[in-house]
C-alpha positions as CSV (number, residue, x, y, z in Angstrom):
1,X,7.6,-4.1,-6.1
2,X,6.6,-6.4,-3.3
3,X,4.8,-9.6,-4.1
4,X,2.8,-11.5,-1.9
5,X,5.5,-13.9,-0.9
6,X,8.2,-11.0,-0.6
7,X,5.9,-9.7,2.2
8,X,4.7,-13.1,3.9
9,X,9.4,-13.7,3.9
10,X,9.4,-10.3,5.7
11,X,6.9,-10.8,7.7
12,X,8.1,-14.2,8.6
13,X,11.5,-12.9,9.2
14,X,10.3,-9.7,11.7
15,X,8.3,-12.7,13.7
16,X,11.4,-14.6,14.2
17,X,13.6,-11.9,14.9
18,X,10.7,-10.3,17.3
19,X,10.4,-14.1,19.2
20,X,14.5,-14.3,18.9
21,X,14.9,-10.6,20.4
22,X,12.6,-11.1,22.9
23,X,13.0,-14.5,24.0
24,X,12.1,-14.8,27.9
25,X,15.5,-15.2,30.2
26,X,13.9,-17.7,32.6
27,X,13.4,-19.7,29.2
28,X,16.8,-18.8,28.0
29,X,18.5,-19.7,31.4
30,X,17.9,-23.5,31.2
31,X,19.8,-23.6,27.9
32,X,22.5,-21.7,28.7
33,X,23.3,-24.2,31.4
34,X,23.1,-27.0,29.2
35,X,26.2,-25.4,27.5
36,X,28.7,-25.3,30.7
37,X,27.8,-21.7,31.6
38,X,28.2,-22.6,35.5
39,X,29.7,-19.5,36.5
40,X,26.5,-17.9,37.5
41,X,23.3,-19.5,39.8
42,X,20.2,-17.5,38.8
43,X,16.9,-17.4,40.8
44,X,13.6,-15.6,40.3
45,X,14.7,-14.7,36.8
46,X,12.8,-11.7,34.7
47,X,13.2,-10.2,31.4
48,X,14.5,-10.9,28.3
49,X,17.8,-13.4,27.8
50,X,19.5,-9.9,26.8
51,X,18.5,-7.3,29.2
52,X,16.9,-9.1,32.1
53,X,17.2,-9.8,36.1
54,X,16.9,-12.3,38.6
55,X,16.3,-11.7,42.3
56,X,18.7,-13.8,43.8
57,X,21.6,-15.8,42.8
58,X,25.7,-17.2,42.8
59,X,28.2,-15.3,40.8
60,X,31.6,-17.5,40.9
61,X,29.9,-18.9,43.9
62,X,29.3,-16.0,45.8
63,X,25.6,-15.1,46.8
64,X,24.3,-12.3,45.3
65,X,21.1,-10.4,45.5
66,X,19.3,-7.7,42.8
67,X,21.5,-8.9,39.7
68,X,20.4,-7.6,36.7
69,X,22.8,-8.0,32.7
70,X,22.6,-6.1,29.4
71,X,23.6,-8.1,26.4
72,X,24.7,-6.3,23.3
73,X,25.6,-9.1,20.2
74,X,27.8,-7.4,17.6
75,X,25.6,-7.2,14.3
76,X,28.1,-8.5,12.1
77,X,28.9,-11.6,14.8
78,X,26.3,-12.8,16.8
79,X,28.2,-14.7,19.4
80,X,30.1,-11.8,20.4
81,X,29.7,-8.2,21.8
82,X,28.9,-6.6,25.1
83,X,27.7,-7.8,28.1
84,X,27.2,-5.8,32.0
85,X,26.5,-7.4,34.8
86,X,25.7,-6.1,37.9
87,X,24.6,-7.1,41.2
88,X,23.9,-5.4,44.8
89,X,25.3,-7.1,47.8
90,X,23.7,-6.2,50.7
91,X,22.1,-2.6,49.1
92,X,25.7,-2.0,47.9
93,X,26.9,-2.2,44.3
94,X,28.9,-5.1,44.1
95,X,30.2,-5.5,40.4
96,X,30.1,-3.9,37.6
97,X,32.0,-4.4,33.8
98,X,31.8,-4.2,30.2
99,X,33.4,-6.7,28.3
100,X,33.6,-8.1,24.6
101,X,32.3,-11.9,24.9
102,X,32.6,-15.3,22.7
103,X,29.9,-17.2,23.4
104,X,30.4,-20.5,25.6
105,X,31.3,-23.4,24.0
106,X,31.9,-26.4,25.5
107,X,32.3,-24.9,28.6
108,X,35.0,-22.4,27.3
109,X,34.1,-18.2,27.6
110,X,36.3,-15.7,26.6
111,X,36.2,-12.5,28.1
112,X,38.1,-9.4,26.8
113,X,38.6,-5.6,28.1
114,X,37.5,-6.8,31.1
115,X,36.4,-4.1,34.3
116,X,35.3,-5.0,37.4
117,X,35.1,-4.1,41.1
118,X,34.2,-6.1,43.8
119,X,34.2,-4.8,47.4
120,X,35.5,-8.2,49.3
121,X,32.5,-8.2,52.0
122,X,31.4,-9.8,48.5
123,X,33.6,-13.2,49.3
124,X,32.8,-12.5,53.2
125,X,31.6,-16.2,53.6
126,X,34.5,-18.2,51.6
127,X,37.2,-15.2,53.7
128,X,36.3,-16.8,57.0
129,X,36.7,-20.3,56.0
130,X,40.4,-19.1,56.2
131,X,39.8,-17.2,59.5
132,X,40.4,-13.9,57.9
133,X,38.3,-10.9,58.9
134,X,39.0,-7.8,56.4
135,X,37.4,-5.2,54.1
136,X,39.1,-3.6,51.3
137,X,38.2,-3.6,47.3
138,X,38.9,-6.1,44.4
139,X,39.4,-4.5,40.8
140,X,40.3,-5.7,37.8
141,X,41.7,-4.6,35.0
142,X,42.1,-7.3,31.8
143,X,42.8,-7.5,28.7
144,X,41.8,-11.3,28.3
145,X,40.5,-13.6,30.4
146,X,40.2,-17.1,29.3
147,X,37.6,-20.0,31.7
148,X,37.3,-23.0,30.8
149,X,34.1,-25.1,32.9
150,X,34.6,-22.4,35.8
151,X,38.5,-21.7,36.3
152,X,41.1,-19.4,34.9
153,X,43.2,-20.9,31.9
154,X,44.7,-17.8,30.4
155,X,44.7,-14.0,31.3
156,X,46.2,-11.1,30.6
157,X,46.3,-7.8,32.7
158,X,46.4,-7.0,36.4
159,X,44.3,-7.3,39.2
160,X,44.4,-4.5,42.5
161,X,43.3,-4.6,46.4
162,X,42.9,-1.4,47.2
163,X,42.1,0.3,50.7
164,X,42.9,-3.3,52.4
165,X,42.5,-3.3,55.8
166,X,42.2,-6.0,58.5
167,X,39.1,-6.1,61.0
168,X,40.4,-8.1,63.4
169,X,41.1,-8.6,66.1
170,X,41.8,-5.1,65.8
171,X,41.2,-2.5,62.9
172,X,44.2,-2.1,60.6
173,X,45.0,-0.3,57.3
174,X,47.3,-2.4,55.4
175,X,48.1,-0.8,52.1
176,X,47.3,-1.6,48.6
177,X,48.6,-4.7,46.0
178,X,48.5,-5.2,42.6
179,X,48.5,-9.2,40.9
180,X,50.2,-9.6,37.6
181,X,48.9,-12.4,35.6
182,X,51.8,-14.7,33.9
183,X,51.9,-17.4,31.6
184,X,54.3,-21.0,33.0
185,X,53.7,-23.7,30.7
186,X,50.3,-25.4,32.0
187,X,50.2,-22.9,34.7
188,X,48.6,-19.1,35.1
189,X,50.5,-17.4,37.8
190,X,49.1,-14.1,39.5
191,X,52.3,-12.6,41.2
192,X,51.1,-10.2,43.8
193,X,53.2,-7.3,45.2
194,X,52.7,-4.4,47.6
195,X,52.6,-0.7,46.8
196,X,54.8,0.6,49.6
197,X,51.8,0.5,52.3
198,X,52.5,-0.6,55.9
199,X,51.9,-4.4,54.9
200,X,54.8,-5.6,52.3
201,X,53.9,-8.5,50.2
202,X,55.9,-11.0,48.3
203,X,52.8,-13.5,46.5
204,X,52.3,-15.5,44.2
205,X,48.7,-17.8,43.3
206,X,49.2,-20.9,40.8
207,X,46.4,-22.0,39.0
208,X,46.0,-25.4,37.7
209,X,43.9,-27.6,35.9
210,X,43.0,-29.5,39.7
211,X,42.8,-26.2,41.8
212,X,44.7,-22.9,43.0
213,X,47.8,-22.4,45.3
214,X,48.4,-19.2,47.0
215,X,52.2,-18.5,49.1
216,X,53.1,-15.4,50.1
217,X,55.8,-13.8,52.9
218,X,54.1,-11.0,54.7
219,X,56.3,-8.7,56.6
220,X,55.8,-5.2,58.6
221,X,57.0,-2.2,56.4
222,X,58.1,-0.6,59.4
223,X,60.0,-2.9,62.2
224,X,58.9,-0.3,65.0
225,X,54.9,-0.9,63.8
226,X,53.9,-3.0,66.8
227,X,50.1,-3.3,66.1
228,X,51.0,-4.6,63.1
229,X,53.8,-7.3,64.0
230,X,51.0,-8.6,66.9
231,X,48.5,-9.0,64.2
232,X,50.7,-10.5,61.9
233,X,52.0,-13.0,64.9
234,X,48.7,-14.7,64.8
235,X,49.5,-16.1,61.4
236,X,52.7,-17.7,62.2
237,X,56.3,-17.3,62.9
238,X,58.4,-15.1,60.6
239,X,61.1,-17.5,58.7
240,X,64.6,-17.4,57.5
241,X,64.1,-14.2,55.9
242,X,62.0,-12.2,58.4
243,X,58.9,-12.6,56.6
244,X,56.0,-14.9,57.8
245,X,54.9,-17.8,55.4
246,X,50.9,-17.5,54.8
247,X,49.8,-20.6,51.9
248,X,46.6,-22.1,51.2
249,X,45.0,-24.4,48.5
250,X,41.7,-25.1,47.0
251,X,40.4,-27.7,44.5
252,X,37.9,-26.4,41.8
């Protein structure tokens, strides 16, 4: 039988889980900032902190437009369950995964069973700060994926360009490449190879704790592939072992 305070506790209870469940995103947004989630810029924010949107935006510094999340918390552990993101780039559908998430603490996420799909018109803007003009599309496929105040720490699983193609200075399908990620002591290494396209790839990308390191010997599949070998001229001269050296760095 329900006394008067057994009601006024449940009613106080379906209040705070109504303001909880409900709690406005453009409210929620300042907070999660204040807890190192800097991975994502939001702008003209709507919705709830769970199943909202925001007009405009940076997702791991990229510019975004239309992004919109579902949040689904596990019942019996709040700071994990589900989380979807997806945002349009230019009217296209830019991203979209499911994955299980620990909530961010001290700047640390933890991502698991992660999917995504980014076509690379996407990172169009930080691509020709190297000179490179292509198209093509970024997947992934994790199992865990570890961040820590922005950069990679830990993963597990594989990463794929698929349909890569160059754009200039003339249009040029180049295969597609899977990255492996691997564990070296305070390192994460993503060892890239080709699939047997017309582009073969020998890569690898270091990740540290002051930035990223990317070498890799490119080299035509087929000697006789001409358009190929003049495009590929443009980056350098082939070394020692025929292939031509292509490295670059970045600080986080």
């Amino acid at each position: 039988m329900f006394t008067w305070k057994k009601q006024l506790a449940a009613g106080l209870a379906f209040f705070i889980f109504f303001l909880v469940y409900y709690f406005p995103a453009q409210l929620a947004w300042p907070l999660l900032q204040k807890s190192g989630v800097d991975l994502v810029e939001l702008h003209g924010i709507s919705g709830s902190w769970h199943h909202g949107s925001a007009a405009a935006g940076r997702v791991l510094a990229t510019p975004v437009r239309d992004i919109s999340w579902r949040f689904k918390p596990l019942p019996w552990a709040p700071a994990r369950g589900e989380i979807e993101l997806i945002y349009g780039h230019e009217g296209r559908l830019a991203a979209g995964f499911s994955s299980g998430y620990k909530g961010p603490q001290f700047g640390r996420a933890e991502l698991t069973a992660v999917r995504a799909e980014l076509p690379l018109v996407t990172f169009a803007e930080q691509l020709r700060r190297f000179g490179l003009a292509v198209d093509g599309l970024l997947a992934a496929d994790l199992k865990r994926l570890v961040l820590e105040d922005g950069r990679p720490v830990a993963a597990e699983g594989e990463v794929f360009l698929l349909d890569f193609q160059a754009l200039q200075p003339v249009p040029l399908v180049l295969g597609d490449f899977t990255g492996t990620f691997e564990s070296a002591g305070d390192e994460l290494l993503l060892n890239l190879r080709d699939q047997g396209g017309p582009l073969a790839l020998d890569g690898v990308v270091r990740f540290t704790g002051e930035g990223y390191r990317f070498n890799a010997g490119l080299t035509p599949r087929d000697p006789d592939d001409r358009e190929l070998t003049r495009v590929l001229a443009f980056l350098g001269s082939p070394g020692r072992d025929g292939a031509i050296p292509l490295r670059f760095s970045g600080q986080w």
